[in-house]
ROMAR-969887 format. One record per residue (C-alpha): residue number from 1; residue in one letter; chain; z, x, y. Coordinates in nm, 3 decimals, always signed. Example, Ala and Ser with C-alpha at 12.3 -4.5 7.8 and 13.67 -1.06 7.14 Angstrom:
BEGIN
> num|residuo|cadena|zz|xx|yy
> 1|A|A|+0.780|+1.230|-0.450
> 2|S|A|+0.714|+1.367|-0.106
//
This chain:
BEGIN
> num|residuo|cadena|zz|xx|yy
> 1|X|A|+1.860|-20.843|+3.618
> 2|X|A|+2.008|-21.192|+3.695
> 3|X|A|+2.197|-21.259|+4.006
> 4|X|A|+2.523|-21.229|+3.786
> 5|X|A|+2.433|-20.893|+3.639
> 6|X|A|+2.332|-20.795|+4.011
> 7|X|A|+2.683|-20.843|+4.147
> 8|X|A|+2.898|-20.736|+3.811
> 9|X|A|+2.685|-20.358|+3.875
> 10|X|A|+2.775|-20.380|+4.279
> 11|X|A|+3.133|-20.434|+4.146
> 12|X|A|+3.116|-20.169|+3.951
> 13|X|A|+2.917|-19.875|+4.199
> 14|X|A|+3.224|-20.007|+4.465
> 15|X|A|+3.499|-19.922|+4.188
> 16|X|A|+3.345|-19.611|+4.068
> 17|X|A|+3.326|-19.469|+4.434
> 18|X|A|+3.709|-19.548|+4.534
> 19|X|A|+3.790|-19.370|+4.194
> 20|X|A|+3.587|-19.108|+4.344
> 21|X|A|+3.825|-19.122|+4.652
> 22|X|A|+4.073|-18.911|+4.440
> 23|X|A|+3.832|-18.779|+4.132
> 24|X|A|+3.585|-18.596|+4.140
> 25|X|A|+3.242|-18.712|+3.920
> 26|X|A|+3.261|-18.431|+3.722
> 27|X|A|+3.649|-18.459|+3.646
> 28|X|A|+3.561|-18.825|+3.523
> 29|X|A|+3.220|-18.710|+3.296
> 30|X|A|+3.508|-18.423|+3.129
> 31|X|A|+3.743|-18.742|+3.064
> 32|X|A|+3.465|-18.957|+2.939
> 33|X|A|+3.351|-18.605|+2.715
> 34|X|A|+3.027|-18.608|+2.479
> 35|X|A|+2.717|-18.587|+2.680
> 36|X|A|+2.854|-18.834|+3.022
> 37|X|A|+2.657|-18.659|+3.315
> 38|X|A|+2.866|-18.621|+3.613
> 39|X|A|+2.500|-18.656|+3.838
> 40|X|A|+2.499|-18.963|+3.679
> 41|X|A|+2.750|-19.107|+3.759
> 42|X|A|+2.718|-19.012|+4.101
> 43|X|A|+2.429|-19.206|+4.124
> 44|X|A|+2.524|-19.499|+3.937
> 45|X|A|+2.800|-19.486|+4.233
> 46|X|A|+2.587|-19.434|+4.526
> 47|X|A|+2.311|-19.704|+4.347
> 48|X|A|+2.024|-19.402|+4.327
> 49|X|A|+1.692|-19.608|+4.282
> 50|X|A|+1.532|-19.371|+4.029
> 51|X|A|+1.158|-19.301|+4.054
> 52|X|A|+0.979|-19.649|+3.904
> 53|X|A|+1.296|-19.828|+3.866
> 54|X|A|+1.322|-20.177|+4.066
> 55|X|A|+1.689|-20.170|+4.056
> 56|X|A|+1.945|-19.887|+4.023
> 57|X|A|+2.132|-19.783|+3.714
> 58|X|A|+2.479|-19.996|+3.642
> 59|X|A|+2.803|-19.869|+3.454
> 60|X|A|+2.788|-19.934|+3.138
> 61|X|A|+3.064|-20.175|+2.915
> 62|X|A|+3.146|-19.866|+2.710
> 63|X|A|+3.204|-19.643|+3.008
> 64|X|A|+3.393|-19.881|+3.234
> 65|X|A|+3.650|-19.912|+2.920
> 66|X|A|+3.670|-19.575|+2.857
> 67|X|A|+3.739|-19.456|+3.225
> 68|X|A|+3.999|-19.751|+3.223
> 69|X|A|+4.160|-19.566|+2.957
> 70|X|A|+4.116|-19.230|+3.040
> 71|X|A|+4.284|-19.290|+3.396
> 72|X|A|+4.516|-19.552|+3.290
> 73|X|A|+4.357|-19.811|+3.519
> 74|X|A|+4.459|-20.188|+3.410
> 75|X|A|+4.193|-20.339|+3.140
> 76|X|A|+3.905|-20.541|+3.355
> 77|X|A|+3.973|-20.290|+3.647
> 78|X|A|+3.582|-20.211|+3.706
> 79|X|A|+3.499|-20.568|+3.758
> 80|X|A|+3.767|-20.689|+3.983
> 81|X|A|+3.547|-20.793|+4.324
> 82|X|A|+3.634|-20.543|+4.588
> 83|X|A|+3.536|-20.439|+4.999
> 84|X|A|+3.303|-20.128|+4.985
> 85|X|A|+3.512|-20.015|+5.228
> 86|X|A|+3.878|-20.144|+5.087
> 87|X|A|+4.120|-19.851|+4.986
> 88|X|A|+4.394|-20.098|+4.873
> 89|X|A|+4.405|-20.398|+4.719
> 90|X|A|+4.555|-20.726|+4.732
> 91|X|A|+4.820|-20.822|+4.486
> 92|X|A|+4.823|-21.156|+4.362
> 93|X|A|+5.125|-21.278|+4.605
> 94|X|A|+4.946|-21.158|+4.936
> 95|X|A|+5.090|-20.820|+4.981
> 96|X|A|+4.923|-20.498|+5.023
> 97|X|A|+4.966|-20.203|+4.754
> 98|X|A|+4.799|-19.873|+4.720
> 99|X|A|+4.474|-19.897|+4.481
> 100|X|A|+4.482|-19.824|+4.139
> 101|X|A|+4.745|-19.673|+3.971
> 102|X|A|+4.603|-19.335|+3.928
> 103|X|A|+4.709|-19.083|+3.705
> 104|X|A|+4.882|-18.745|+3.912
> 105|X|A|+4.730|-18.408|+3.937
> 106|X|A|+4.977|-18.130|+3.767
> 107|X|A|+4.938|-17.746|+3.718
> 108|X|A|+4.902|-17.779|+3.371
> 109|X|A|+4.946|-17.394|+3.214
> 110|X|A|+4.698|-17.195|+3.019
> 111|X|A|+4.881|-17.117|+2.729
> 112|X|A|+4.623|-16.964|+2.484
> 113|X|A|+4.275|-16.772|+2.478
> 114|X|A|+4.011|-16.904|+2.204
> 115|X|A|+3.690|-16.737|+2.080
> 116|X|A|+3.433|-16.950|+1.899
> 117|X|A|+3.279|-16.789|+1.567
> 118|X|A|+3.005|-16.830|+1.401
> 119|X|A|+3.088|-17.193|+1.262
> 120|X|A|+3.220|-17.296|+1.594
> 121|X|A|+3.595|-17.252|+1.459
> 122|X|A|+3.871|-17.082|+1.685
> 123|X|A|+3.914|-16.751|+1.589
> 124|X|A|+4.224|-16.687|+1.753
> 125|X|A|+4.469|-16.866|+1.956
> 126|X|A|+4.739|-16.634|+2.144
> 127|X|A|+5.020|-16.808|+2.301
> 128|X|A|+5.220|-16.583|+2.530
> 129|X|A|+5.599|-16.605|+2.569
> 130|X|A|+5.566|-16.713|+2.904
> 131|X|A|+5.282|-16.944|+3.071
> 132|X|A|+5.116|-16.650|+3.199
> 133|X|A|+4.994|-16.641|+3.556
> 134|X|A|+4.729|-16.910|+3.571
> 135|X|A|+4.700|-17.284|+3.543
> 136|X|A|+4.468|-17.587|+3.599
> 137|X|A|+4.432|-17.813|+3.851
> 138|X|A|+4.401|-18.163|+3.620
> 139|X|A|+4.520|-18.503|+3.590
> 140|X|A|+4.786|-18.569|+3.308
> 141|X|A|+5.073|-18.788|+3.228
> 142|X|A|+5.175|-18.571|+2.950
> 143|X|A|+5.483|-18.371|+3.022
> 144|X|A|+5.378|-18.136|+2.726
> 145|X|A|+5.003|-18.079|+2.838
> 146|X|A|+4.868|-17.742|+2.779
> 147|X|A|+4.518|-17.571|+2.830
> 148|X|A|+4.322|-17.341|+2.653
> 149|X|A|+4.064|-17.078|+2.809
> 150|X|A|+3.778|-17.090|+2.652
> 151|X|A|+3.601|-16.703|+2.579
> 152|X|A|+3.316|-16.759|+2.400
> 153|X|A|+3.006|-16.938|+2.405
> 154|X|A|+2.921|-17.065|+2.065
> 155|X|A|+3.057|-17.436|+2.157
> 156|X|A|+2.828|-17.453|+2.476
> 157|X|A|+2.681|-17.639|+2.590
> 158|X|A|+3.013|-17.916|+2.552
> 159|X|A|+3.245|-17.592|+2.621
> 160|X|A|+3.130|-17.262|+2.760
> 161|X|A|+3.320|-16.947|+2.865
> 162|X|A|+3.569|-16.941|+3.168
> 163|X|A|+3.572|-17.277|+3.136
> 164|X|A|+3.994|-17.457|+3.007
> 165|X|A|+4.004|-17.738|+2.758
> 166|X|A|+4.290|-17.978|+2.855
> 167|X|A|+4.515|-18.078|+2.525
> 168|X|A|+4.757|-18.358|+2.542
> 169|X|A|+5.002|-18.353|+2.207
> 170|X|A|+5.181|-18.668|+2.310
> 171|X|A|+4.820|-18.875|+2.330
> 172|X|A|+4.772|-19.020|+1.975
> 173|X|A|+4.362|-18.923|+1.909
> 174|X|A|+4.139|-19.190|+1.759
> 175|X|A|+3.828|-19.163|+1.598
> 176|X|A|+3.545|-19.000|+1.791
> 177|X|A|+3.824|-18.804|+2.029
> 178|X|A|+3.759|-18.431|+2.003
> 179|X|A|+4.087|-18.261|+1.866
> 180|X|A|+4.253|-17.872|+1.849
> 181|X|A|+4.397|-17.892|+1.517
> 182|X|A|+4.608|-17.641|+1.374
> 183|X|A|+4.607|-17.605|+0.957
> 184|X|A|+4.922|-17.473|+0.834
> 185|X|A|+4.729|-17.196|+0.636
> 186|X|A|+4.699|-17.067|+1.042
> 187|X|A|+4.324|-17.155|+1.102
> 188|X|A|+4.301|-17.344|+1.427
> 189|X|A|+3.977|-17.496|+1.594
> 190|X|A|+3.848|-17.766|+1.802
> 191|X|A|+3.672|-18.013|+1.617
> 192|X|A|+3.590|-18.415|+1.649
> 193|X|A|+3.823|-18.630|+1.466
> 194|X|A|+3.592|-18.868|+1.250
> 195|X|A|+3.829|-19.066|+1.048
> 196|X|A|+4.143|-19.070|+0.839
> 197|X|A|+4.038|-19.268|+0.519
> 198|X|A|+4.460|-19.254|+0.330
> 199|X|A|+4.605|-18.961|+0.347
> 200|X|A|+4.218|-18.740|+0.427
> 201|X|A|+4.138|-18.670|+0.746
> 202|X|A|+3.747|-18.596|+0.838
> 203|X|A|+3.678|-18.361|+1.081
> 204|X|A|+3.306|-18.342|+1.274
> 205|X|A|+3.199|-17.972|+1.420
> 206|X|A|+3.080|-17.997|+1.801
> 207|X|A|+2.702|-17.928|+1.815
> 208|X|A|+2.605|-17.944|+1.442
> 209|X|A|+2.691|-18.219|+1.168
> 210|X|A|+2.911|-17.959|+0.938
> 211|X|A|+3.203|-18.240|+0.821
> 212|X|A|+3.549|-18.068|+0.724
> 213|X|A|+3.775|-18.303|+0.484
> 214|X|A|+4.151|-18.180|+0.499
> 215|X|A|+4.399|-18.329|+0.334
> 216|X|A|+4.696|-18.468|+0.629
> 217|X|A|+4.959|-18.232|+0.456
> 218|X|A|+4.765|-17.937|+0.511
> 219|X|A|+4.737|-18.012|+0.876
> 220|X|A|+5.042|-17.876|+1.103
> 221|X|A|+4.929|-18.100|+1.419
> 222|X|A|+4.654|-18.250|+1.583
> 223|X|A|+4.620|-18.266|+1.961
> 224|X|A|+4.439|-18.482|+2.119
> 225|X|A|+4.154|-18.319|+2.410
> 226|X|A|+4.166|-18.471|+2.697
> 227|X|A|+3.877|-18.286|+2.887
> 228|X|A|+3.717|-17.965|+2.909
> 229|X|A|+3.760|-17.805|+3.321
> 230|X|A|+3.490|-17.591|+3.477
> 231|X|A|+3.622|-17.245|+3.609
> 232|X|A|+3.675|-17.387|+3.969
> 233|X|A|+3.940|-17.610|+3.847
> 234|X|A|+4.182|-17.277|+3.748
> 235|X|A|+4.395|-17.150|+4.015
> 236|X|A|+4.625|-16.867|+3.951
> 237|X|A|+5.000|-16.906|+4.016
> 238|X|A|+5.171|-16.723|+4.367
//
């Protein structure tokens, strides 16, 4: 690595660990979804020199956009030069104002249970009349966020039971975003939205490569999942 690349991955460890200030590694692997290893990050963070590695691991272009998006952090914000030690930042007239522009931790409500068949499809999906007595702990900018509590285990290892699947309806999904979708024939599942190709929309299964082609006027709605929460992120409400 070049003396360039050197300090662009320093940047980077020094950005990822004031993020850390308010999230957790393993909050920002569930944004980032698919197979992003919160132990990796960690060490990407704390520059881990792996066994037979001469320098440590660096973020990655793809993942320093996508955490940019997924905590609404300005575009570039990974490779703006910062202190190790800085928790605020200078604004280009001088002043002093908090770091970035995090996005706020809300009791979003468990609205639903879900059990995975066979062919990784929900089941069922109960929403109770009222929001029930339990919530996450997550961050969200979407007034209408809602969880779901996951009860079986056929969509492990990506979602396993106890564990609450964060759905934002007011966040448009793009391709490769995992989705709950809702058919108006009353089948609902969580599936990976592919691509929409007219007026089909493809549909990928999490864990196998089953495609599901549905035409957009059988589809009721299509939320977009922003993260799947281990158990210690539920609290119950007092």
């Amino acid at each position: 690595m070049n003396a360039r690349g050197e300090k662009k991955r320093k940047i980077r460890a020094a950005r990822l660990r004031l993020l850390n200030q308010q999230y957790t590694y393993e909050e920002m692997a569930n944004r980032l979804g698919g197979n992003a290893n919160p132990r990796y990050l960690s060490q990407i963070a704390n520059e881990y020199l792996g066994k037979g590695r001469k320098t440590p691991r660096g973020l990655s272009d793809n993942y320093a956009s996508r955490l940019e998006s997924a905590f609404d952090l300005p575009e570039g914000w990974f490779d703006r030069p910062i202190d190790d030690h800085q928790t605020t930042e200078a604004a280009p007239n001088g002043e002093l104002f908090p770091g970035p522009n995090l996005v706020p931790r809300v009791a979003v409500p468990i609205v639903g249970t879900a059990e995975g068949g066979p062919d990784r499809q929900w089941e069922e999906l109960g929403y109770p009349t009222c929001y029930g007595s339990e919530y996450v702990d997550a961050p969200s900018r979407d007034p209408s966020a809602y969880a779901l509590l996951v009860s079986g285990n056929n969509m492990a290892p990506r979602m396993r039971p106890g564990e609450a699947i964060l759905v934002e309806p007011n966040h448009e999904p793009q391709p490769g975003d995992e989705v709950v979708v809702r058919m108006k024939d009353g089948t609902t599942m969580v599936k990976i939205f592919s691509a929409r190709r007219g007026d089909r929309i493809y549909l990928d299964s999490i864990g196998d490569h089953e495609t599901i082609v549905a035409g957009a006027d059988q589809i009721e709605f299509m939320h977009y999942v922003a993260g799947v929460f281990r158990a210690g992120s539920i609290r119950e409400r007092r």
